[in-house]
C-alpha positions in Angstrom: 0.0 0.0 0.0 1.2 3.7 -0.8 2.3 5.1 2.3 1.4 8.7 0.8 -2.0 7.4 0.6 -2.0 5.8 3.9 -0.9 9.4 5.4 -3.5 11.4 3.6 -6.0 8.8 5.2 -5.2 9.2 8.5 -5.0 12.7 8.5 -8.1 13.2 6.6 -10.4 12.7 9.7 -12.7 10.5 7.8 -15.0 8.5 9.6 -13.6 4.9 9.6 -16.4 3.1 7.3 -15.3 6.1 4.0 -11.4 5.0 4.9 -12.7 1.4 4.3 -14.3 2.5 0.8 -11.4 4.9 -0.2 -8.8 2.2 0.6 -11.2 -0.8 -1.2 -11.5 2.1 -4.6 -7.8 2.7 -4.1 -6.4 -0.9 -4.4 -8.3 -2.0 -7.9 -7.1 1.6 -9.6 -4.4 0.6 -12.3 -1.5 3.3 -10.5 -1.6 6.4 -12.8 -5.3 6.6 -11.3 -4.4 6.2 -8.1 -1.8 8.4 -8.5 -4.8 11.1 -9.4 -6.3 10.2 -6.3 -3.7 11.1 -4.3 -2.9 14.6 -6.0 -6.5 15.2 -6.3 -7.2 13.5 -2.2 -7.8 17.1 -0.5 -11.0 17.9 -3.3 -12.0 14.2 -2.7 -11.8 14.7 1.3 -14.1 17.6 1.3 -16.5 16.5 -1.1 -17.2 13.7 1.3 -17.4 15.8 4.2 -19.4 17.9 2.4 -21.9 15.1 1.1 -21.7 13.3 5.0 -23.0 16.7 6.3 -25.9 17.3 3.9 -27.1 13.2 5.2 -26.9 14.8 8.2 -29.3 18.0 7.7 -31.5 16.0 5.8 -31.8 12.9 8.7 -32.2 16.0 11.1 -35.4 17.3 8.8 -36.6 13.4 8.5 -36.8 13.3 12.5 -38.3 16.4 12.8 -40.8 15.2 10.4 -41.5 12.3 11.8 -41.6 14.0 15.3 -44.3 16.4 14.2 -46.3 14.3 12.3 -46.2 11.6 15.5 -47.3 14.4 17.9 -50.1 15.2 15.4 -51.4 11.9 15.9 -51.0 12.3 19.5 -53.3 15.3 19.9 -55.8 14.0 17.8 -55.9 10.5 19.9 -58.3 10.6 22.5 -57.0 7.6 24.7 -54.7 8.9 27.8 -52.6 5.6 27.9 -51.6 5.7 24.0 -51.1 9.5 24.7 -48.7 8.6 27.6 -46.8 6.1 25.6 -46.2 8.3 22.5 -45.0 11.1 24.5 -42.4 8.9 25.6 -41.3 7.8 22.3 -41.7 11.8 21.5 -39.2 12.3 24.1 -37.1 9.4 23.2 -36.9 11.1 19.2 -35.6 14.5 20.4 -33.0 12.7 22.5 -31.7 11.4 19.7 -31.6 13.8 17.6 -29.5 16.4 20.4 
């Protein structure tokens, strides 16, 4: 393995399951292309961090969804018990998501 590339990747701060994919991609490139990858690592770097924080927003807007839409039901239910049990999944959501 290139230990340039093996650098870049542990400096990159990548989360260990896009290391796993990077180094997979790496090893089956013929070596002018994963020369390429290595000059072009820091545009590749960001774009993942870049793509890894939009799943992020959008898994935030999901739960908030899926939050409001639960607590719609809940007012609309008339029973006190299912009331009390959805509440606490309500609660259980929002933990999750801070």
């Amino acid at each position: 393995m290139n230990t340039l590339f093996e650098k870049l990747l542990s400096w990159s701060q990548l989360c260990e399951k896009d290391i796993h994919d990077i180094r997979q991609i790496f090893c089956i490139l013929p070596p002018e292309k994963q020369q390429r990858l290595i000059s072009n690592f820091e545009t590749l770097r960001y774009n993942i961090e870049r793509i890894n924080a939009d799943i992020a927003i959008e898994q935030n807007i999901l739960f908030e969804n899926i939050i409001t839409d639960f607590d719609e039901l809940l007012k609309g239910s008339k029973s006190k018990n299912i009331q009390n049990q959805a509440q606490k999944s309500i609660d259980s959501l929002k933990g999750e998501i801070n």
